[in-house]
C-alpha atoms as one frame of an Amber mdcrd trajectory, in Angstrom:
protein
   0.000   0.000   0.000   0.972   3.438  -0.484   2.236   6.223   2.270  -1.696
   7.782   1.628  -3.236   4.667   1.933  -1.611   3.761   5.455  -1.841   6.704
   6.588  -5.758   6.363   6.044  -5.329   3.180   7.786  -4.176   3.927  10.199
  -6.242   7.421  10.678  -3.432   9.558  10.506  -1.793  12.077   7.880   0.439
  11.127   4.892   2.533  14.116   6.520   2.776  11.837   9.370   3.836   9.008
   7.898   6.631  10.750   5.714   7.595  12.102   9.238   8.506   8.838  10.819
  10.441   7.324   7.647  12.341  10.278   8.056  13.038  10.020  11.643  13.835
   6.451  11.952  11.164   5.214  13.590  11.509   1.833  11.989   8.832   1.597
  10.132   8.627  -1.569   8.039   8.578   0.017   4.312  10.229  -0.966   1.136
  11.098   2.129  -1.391  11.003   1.657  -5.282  12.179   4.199  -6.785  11.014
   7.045  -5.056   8.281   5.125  -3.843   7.340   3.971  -0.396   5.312   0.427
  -0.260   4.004  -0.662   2.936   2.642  -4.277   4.114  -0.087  -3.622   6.095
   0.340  -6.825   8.416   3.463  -5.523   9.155   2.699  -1.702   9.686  -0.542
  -3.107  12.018   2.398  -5.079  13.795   4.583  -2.544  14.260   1.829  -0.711
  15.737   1.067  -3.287  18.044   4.609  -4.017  19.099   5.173  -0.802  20.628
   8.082   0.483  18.390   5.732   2.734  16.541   4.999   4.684  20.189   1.672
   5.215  17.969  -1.436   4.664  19.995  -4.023   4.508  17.117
């Protein structure tokens, strides 16, 4: 999924999500090109993990 689509997902702002790839949050994405792809099992688990510090 795209950085819009998570973001609606997960009921936040694109902005937001463009802020933790840059931070290093460790958000599990994979960029092509200048694309950035996201699983969303893995972004829900992420969230659920704790790493995110995301509260949803």
């Amino acid at each position: 999924m795209s950085i819009e689509e998570l973001a609606e997902h997960l009921d936040v702002s694109a902005v937001t999500i463009r802020f933790w790839i840059r931070s290093g949050k460790d958000i599990p994405a994979v960029r092509i090109g200048r694309q950035w792809r996201f699983k969303i099992e893995d972004a829900d688990e992420w969230i659920q993990s704790g790493r995110s510090n995301f509260s949803g």
